[in-house]
C-alpha positions as CSV (number, residue, x, y, z in Angstrom):
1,X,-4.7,-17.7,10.2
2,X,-5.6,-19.5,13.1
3,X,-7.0,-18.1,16.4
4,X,-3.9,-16.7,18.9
5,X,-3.9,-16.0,22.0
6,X,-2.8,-12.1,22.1
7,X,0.2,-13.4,23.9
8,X,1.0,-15.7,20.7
9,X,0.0,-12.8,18.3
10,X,2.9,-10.9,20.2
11,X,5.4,-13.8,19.3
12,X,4.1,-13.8,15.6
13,X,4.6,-10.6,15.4
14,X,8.2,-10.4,17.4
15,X,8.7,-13.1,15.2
16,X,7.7,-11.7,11.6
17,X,9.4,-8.8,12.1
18,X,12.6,-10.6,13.3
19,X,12.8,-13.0,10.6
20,X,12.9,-11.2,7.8
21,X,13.0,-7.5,8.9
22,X,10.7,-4.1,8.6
23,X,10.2,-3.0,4.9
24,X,13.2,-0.7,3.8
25,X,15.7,0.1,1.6
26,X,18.8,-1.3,3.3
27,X,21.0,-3.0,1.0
28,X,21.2,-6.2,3.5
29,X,18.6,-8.2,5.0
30,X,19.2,-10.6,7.1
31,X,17.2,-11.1,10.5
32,X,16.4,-14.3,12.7
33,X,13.8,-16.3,14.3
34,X,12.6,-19.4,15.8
35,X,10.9,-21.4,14.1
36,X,8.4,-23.9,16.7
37,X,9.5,-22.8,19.5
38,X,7.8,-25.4,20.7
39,X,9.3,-27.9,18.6
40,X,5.9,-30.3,18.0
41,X,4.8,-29.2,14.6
42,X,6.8,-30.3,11.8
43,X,4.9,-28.8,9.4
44,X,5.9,-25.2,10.6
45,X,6.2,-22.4,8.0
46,X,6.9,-18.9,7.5
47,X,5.5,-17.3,4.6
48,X,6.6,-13.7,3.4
49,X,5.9,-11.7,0.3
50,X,9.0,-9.6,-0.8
51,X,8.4,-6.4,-3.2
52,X,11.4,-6.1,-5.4
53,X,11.4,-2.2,-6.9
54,X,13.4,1.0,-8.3
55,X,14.2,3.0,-5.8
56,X,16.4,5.3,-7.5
57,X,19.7,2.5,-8.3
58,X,18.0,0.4,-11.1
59,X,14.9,-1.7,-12.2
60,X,14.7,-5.0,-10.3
61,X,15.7,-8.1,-12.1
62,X,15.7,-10.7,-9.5
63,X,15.7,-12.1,-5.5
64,X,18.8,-13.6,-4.0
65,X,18.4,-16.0,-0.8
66,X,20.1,-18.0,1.5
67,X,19.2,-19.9,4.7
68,X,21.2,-20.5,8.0
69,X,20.5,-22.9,11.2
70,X,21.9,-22.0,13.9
71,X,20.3,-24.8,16.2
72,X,22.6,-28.1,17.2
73,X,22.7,-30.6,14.8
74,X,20.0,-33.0,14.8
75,X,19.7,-35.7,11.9
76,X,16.9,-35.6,9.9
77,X,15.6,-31.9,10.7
78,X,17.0,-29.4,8.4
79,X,15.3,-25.8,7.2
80,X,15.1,-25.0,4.0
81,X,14.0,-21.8,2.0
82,X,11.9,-21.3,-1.3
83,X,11.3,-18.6,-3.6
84,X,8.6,-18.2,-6.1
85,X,7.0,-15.8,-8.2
86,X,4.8,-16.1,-11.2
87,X,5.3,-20.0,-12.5
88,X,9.1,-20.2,-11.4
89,X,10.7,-21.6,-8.4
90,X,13.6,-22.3,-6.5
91,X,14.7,-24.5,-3.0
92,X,18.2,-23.9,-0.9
93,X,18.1,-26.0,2.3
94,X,21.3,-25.7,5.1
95,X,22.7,-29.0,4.7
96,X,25.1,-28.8,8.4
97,X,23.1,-28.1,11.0
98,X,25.0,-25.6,14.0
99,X,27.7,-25.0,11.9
100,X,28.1,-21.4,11.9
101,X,27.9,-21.2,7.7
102,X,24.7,-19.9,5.1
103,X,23.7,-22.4,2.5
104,X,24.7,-21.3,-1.3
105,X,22.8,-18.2,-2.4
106,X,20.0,-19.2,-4.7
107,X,18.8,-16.7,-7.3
108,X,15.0,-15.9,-9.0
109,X,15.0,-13.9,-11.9
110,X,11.6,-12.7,-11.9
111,X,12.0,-9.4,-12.6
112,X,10.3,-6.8,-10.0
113,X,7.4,-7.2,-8.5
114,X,6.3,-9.5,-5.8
115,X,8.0,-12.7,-4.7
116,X,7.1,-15.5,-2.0
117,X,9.5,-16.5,0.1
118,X,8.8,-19.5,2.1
119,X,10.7,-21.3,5.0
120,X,10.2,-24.5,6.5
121,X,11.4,-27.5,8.7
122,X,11.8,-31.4,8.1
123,X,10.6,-32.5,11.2
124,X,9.9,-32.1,14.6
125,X,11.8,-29.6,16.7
126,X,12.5,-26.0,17.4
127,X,14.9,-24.5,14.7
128,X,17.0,-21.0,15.3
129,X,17.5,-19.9,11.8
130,X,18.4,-16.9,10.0
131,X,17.2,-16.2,5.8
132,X,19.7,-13.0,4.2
133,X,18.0,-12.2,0.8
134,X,19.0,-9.3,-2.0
135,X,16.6,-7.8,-4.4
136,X,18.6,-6.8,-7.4
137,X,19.2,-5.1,-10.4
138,X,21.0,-7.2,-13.6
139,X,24.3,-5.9,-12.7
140,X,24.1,-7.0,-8.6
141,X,23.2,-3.2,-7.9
142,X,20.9,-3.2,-4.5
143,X,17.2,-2.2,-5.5
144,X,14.4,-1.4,-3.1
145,X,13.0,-4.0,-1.3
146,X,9.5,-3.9,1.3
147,X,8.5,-7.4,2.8
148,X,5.2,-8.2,4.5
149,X,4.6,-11.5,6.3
150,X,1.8,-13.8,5.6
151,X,2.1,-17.0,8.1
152,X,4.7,-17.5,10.9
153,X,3.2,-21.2,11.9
């Protein structure tokens, strides 16, 4: 990672821990940040690995995700969120800008272990957005879930 100020290494980690929570075992997890606050890099991504595991309600089977937001609509600059893990992928982006709804859940059945999960913007501009994901179990049962983030630029 680059070189931070420690006031930007405060943001990043404000941020991380925001966007996709502290490692638990809640059954939902959904959290917020923004992304370029700054709004001049459209290249800005967050990177996080989630750790799908038994704890106690089943073997993980796969990662649910969505994506929300929550900035004003501006055309041409939309978020989107990835999931991968092992040689397997899969993209959800928030199509409506500011309009108060998630994108479609997307699924990845991978299984436990560990899964990336990557979000990103189209261009330019400061996005306030919000990513819910689910490990699971194959019948939808809640399984344990720990996330640790790897890049918040």
């Amino acid at each position: 990672m680059k070189n931070l100020s420690c006031f930007n290494n405060a943001i990043l980690i404000a941020a991380v821990a925001v966007l996709l929570g502290q490692g638990g075992f809640a059954s939902a997890h959904t959290e917020g940040a923004v992304m370029d606050p700054a709004g001049n890099k459209a290249s800005f991504t967050a990177l996080a690995l989630v750790t799908c595991f038994n704890d106690g309600g089943g073997d993980a089977d796969h990662i649910i995700a969505r994506v929300r937001d929550n900035s004003p609509a501006v055309p041409g600059l939309l978020v989107s969120l990835q999931i991968l893990k092992g040689g397997r992928a899969i993209n959800v982006t928030d199509a409506t800008s500011g309009d108060a709804d998630f994108s479609n859940f997307v699924a990845l059945h991978g299984g436990g272990g560990v899964y990336q999960l990557m979000a990103n913007k189209t261009a330019i501009g400061a996005r306030d957005f919000e990513v819910e994901f689910h490990c699971n179990a194959a019948d939808g049962t809640h399984t344990g879930t720990s996330t640790f983030v790897l890049q918040f630029d």
